[in-house]
C-alpha positions in Angstrom: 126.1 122.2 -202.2 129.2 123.7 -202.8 127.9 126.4 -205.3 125.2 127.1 -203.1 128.0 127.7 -200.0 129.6 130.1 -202.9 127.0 131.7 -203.8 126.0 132.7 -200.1 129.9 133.9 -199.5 129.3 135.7 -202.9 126.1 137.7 -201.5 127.8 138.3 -198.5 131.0 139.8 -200.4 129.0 141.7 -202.8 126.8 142.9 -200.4 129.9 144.5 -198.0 131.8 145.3 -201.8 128.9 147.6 -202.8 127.7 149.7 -199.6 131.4 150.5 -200.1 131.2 151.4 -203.7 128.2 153.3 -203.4 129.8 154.9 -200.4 132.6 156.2 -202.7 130.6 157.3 -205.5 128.2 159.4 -203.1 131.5 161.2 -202.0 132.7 161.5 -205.3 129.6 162.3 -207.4 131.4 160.3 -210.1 130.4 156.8 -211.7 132.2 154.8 -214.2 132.8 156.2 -218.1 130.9 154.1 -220.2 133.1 153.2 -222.8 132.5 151.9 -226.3 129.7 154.5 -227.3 129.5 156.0 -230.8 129.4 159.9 -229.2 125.9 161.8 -228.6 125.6 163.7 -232.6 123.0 165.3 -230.8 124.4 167.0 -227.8 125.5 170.0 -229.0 122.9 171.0 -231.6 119.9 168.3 -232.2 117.7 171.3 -234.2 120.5 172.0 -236.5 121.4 168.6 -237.3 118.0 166.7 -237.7 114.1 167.7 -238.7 111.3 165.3 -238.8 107.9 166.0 -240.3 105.2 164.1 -238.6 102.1 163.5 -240.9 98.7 164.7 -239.8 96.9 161.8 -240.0 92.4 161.3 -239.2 92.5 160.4 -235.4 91.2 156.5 -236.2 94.8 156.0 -237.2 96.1 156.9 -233.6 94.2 159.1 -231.0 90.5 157.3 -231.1 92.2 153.9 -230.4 93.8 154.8 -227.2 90.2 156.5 -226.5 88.9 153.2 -227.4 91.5 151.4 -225.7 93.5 153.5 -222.9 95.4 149.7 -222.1 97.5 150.5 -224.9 98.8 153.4 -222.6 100.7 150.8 -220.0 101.6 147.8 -222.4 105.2 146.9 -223.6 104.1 147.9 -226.9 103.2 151.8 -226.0 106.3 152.9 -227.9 104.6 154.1 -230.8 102.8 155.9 -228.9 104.6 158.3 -226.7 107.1 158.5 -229.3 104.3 160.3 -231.4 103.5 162.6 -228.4 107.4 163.1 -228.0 107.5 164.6 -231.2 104.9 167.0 -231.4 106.5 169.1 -229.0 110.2 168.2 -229.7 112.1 170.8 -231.0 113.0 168.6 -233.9 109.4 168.6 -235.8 109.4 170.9 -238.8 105.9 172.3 -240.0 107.7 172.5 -243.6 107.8 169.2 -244.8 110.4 170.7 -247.3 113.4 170.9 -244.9 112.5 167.6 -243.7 115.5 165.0 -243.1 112.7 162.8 -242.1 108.8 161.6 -242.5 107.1 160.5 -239.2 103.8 158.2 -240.1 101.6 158.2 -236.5 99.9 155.1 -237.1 99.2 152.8 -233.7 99.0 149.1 -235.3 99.6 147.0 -231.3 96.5 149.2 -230.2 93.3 146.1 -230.6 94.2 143.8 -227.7 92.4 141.2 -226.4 90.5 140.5 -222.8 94.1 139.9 -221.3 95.4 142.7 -222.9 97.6 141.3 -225.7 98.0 143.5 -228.9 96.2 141.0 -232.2 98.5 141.5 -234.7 96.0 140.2 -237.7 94.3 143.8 -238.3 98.0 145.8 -237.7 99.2 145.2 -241.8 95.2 146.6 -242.6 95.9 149.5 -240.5 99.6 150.2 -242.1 98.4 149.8 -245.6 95.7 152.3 -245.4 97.7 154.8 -244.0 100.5 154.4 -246.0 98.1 154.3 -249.2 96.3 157.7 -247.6 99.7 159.9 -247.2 101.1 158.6 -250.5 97.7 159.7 -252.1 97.6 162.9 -250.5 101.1 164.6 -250.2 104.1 164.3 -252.6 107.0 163.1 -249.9 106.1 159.4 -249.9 106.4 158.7 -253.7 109.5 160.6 -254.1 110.9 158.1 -252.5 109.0 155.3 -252.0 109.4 155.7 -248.3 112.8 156.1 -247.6 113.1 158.8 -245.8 110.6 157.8 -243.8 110.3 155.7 -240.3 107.7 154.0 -238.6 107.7 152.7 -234.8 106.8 149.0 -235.3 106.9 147.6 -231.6 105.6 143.7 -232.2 106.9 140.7 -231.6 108.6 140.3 -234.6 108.5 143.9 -235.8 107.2 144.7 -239.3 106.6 140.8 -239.9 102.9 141.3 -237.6 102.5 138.4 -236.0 103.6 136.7 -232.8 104.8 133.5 -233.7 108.1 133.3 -235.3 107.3 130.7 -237.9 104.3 133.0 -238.8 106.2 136.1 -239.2 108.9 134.3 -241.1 106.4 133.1 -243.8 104.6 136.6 -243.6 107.8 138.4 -243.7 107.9 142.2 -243.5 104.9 144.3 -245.4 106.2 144.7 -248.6 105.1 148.6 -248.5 107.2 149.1 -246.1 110.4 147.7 -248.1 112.4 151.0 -248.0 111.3 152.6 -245.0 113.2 152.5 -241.9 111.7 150.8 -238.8 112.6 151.6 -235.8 111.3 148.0 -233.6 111.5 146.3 -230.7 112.6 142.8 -232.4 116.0 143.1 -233.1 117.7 139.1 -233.8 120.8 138.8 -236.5 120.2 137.3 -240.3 116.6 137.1 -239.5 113.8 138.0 -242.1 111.8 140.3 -239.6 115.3 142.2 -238.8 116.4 144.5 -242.0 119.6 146.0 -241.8 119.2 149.9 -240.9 116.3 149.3 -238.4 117.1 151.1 -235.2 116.2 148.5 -232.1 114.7 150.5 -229.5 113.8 148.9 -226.2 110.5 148.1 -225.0 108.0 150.1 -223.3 108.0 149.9 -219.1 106.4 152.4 -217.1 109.1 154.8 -215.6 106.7 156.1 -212.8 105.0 152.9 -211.6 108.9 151.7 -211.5 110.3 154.6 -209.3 107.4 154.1 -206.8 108.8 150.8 -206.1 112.4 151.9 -205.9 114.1 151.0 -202.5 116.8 152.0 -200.8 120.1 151.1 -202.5 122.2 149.6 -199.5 119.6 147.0 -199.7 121.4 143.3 -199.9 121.3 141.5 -203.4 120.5 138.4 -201.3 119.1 136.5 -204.1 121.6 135.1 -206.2 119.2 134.6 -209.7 115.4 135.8 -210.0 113.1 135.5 -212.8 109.1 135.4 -213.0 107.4 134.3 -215.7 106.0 131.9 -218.3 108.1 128.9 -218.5 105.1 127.3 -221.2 102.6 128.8 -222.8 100.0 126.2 -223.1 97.7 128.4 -225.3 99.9 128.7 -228.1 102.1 125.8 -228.0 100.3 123.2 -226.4 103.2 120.8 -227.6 105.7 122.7 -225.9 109.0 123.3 -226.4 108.6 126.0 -229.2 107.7 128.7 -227.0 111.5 130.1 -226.1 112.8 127.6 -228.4 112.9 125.6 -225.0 115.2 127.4 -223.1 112.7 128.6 -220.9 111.3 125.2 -220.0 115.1 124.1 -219.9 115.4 126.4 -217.0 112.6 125.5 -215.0 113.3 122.0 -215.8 117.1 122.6 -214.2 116.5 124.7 -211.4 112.9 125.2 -210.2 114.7 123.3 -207.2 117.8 124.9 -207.0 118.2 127.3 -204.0 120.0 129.7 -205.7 117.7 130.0 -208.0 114.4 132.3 -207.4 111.9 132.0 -210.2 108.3 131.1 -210.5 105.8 131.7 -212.7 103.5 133.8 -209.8 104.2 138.1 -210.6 104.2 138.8 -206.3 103.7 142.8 -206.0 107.2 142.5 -204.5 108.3 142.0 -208.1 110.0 146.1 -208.8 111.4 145.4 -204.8 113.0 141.8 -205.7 114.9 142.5 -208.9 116.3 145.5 -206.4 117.3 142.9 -203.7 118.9 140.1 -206.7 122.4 139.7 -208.6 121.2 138.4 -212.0 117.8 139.0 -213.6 117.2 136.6 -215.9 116.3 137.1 -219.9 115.0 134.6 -221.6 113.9 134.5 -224.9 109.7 134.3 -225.2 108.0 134.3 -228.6 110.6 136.8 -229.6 114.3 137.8 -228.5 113.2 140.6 -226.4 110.9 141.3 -223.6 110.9 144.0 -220.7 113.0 142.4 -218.3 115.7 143.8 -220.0 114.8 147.0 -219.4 113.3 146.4 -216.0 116.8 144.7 -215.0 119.0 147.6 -216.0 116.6 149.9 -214.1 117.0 148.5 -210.9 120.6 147.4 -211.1 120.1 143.5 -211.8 122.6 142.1 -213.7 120.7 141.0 -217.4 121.1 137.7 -218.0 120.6 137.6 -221.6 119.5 134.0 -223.1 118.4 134.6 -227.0 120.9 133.5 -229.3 121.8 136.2 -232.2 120.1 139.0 -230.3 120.3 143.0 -231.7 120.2 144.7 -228.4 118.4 148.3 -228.1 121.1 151.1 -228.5 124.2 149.7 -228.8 125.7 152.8 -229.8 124.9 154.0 -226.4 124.8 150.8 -223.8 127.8 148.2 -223.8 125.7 145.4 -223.6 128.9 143.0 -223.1 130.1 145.0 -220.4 126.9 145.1 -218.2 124.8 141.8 -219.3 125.9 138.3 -219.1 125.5 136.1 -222.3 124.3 132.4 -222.4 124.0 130.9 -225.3 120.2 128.9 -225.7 121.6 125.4 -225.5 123.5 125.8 -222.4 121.1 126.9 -220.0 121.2 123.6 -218.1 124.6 124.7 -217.0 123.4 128.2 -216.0 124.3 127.6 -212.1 128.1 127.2 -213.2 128.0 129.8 -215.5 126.9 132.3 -212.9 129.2 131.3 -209.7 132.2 131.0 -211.9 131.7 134.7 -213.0 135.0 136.8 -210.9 133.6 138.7 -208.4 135.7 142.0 -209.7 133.5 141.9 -212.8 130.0 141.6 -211.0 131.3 144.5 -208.9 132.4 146.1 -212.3 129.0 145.6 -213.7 126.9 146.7 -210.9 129.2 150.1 -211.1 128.3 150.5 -214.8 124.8 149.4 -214.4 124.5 152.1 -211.6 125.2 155.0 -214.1 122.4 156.7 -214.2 122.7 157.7 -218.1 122.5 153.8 -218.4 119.2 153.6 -216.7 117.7 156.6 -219.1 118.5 155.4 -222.2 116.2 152.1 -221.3 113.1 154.5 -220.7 110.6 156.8 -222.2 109.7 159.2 -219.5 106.9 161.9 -219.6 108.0 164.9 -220.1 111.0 163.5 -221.9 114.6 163.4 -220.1 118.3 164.0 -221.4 119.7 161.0 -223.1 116.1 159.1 -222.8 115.2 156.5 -225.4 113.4 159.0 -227.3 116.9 160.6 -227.5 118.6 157.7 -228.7 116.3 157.3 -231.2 116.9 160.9 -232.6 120.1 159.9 -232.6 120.0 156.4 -234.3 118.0 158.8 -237.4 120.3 161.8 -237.3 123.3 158.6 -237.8 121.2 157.6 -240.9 121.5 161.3 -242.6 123.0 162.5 -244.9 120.2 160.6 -247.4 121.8 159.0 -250.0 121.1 160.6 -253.4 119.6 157.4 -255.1 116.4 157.0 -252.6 115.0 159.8 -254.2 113.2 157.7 -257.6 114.1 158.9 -261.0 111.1 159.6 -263.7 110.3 155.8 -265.1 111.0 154.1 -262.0 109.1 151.3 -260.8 106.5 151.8 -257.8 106.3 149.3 -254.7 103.7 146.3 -255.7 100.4 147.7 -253.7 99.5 144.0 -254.2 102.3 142.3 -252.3 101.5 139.8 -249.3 98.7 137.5 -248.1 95.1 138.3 -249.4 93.8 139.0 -245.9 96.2 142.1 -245.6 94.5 143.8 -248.8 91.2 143.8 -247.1 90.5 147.1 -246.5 90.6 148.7 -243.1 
C-alpha cells in the first residue's frame, strides 16, 4: 500500500515536473546533450570516408520473396530489407567494386514465415550458402578475402546462429561461411557463441509510420506507473515452461499480474502506441532472445525501457547512452521489480524523460522511408566506416587455406 500511495504522488509529480519541462524546452528549442557518444565520422563527409558495393544478386535471393511474401515488409525482422533499398540510392554505393571499402550481399533469409507470420529459420543457412557460394563463384572480391570485407544484415533471433531457440543456436553456432564476415544483427548478448566480436547490433525493425499515426499529444499524464503486453509463456515451444525468458517473464506475471501499479497483460488493445505514451516505465523482458521491439517502441514514445536480459549488447551504443535513459534489472531480481522502480529519485526519471525526449534519440531507433539524418541506417554506416581502415592481413596470401564449404549440420548443405 504504501508503494502504490508513492507511486500515485510520483505520477502526480512527474506529471506537473514535465508539462513544465516540455514548457521550457518549447521556449528554448533546446533538449539535453547526449553525452557519452563516439562523434558522427559521418557528418561531415559520409562519400568520402566510406563506399559499399552491393552485389547484384537473381531476384529469388531478395525481391521475389517479398512478392511472395509482402508480410516480410511489416515484421521485426524487415531490416534486411530496407537496408538493401537504403543502399541502392545512398550516396555511399560504388558501381566500381574496386574502390570498395565494403561488400553488401542482398540476401533476405527471415523472409518464409509461417500462418502467424513468424520467419522459419530452417531454410535461412540454405539460402545464405547458395548465395555466398554464387558471388564467390562469380566475382573475385569474396575469395580475396574470404569475406572480410563484407557484411550481411542477419536479423534472427540469435543472429547468424538461425534458429530461435537459444540451446539450438548454441549447438548450431554461426554458419561457418560466414566466419570472417561482419554481421550486422539484431541479437547482441555478451560471451555468447551467436555474438562475435565486431558485429554491429542494430535495433529491430518497428514501423515508423504506423507509430506516428498513433502519436498523442505530449502533455498527456504518464498515469501508469509500469506497462508491458505480451507473452508471459509460450506454450508452443516450451510447454514445460520456464525456459522461454529464462523465467523472468513468468516471474513477473507471477509477482505482479495483481499489483496496481503494474499494467501488463498478455491482450495487444489497439490502445497499445497510445498507452506506452500515457506510462513511466515500458517494460523489456528478455523472450527467446535478449531483444525484442519494445525497446525501440519504448524510446519512441518516451517510456522509460526497462531492460530485463542479463549481458545484453544494446543497438548503437556509440550513439544512445543506454545507462542513462533505460533502467537495468538484472533476471533474477525481477520479483523485486516494484521496489526497484519506486526507489528510483524522481530527478533521474525527470532526467531520463529529458534525454529520452531528444529527438536524435528517437531516430537512431528507426528505419524511416525515405531515410532521415542520424536514422539507423545512419548508424549503421557509421558502425562500418568505424571498422575501416581494413587491416592488411584479411586480404589471403597465395597458399592460404579456403573456408570448409562443408562445415555445419547436413541439412544446411542441401541445396536451395
Amino acid at each position: 500500500m504504501r508503494n502504490l500511495r508513492w507511486a500515485l504522488i510520483m505520477c502526480f509529480f512527474l506529471e506537473s515536473s514535465l508539462r513544465a519541462e516540455t514548457f521550457k524546452l518549447k521556449r528554448s528549442q533546446k533538449t539535453e546533450r547526449i553525452s557519452g557518444s563516439a562523434g558522427d565520422v559521418l557528418e561531415d563527409d559520409p562519400v568520402g570516408r566510406l563506399k559499399v558495393f552491393v552485389y547484384k544478386l537473381p531476384s529469388k535471393y531478395n525481391k521475389k520473396m517479398v512478392e511472395k511474401e509482402e508480410r516480410c515488409l511489416h515484421h521485426m525482422f524487415a531490416a534486411e530489407i530496407y537496408m538493401h533499398r537504403f543502399l541502392l540510392s545512398s550516396p555511399v554505393r560504388t558501381l566500381n567494386p574496386q574502390e570498395a571499402d565494403w561488400f553488401y550481399v542482398p540476401v533476405y533469409t527471415t523472409c518464409d514465415l509461417t500462418r502467424d507470420g513468424l520467419p522459419l529459420p530452417f531454410k535461412s543457412p540454405r539460402v545464405m550458402r547458395s548465395a555466398i557460394q554464387l558471388i564467390s563463384t562469380t566475382s573475385p572480391y569474396w575469395n580475396r578475402t574470404q569475406g572480410a570485407d563484407h557484411f550481411f544484415i542477419v536479423p534472427h533471433d540469435f543472429g547468424a546462429c538461425f534458429h530461435y531457440q537459444e540451446d539450438i543456436a548454441v549447438e548450431r553456432g554461426i554458419l561457418p561461411l560466414l566466419e570472417r564476415a561482419t554481421l550486422v544483427q539484431t541479437f547482441g548478448q555478451r560471451n555468447h557463441v551467436c555474438q562475435r566480436e565486431g558485429s554491429i547490433t542494430i535495433p529491430p525493425y518497428a514501423p515508423p509510420q504506423k507509430m506516428q499515426t498513433h502519436v498523442i499529444p505530449p502533455t498527456t499524464p504518464r498515469a501508469i506507473f509500469v506497462y508491458f503486453r505480451g507473452l508471459f509463456y509460450d506454450a508452443g515451444n516450451d510447454p514445460q515452461g520456464g525456459y522461454y525468458a529464462r523465467g523472468a517473464r513468468a516471474s513477473v506475471w507471477e509477482n505482479f499480474k495483481n499489483n496496481p501499479l503494474f499494467d501488463i497483460s498478455t491482450e495487444h488493445t489497439p490502445t497499445y502506441y497510445e498507452d506506452m505514451q500515457r506510462a513511466i516505465f515500458c517494460l523489456c523482458p528478455l523472450g527467446w532472445a535478449p531483444w525484442s521491439p519494445r525497446l525501440v517502441e519504448a524510446v519512441v514514445f518516451g517510456c522509460i525501457p526497462v531492460i530485463i536480459a542479463d549481458h545484453i549488447v544494446l543497438p548503437f551504443a556509440d550513439a544512445i547512452p543506454w545507462e542513462d535513459i533505460g533502467v537495468f534489472v538484472h533476471e533474477r531480481d525481477v520479483p523485486k521489480l516494484d521496489t526497484i522502480l519506486t526507489t528510483i529519485p524522481i530527478d533521474v526519471i525527470l532526467r531520463k524523460q529529458r534525454l529520452l525526449a531528444n529527438p536524435s534519440m528517437k531516430q537512431a531507433m528507426l528505419f524511416p522511408q525515405p531515410a532521415q539524418p542520424g536514422d539507423a541506417f545512419h548508424q549503421i554506416l557509421n558502425g562500418l566506416a568505424r571498422k575501416l581502415p581494413h587491416r592488411d592481413d584479411v586480404f589471403l596470401k597465395p597458399g592460404e587455406p579456403f573456408l570448409n564449404w562443408t562445415a555445419g549440420p547436413l541439412a544446411d548443405l542441401k541445396p536451395w
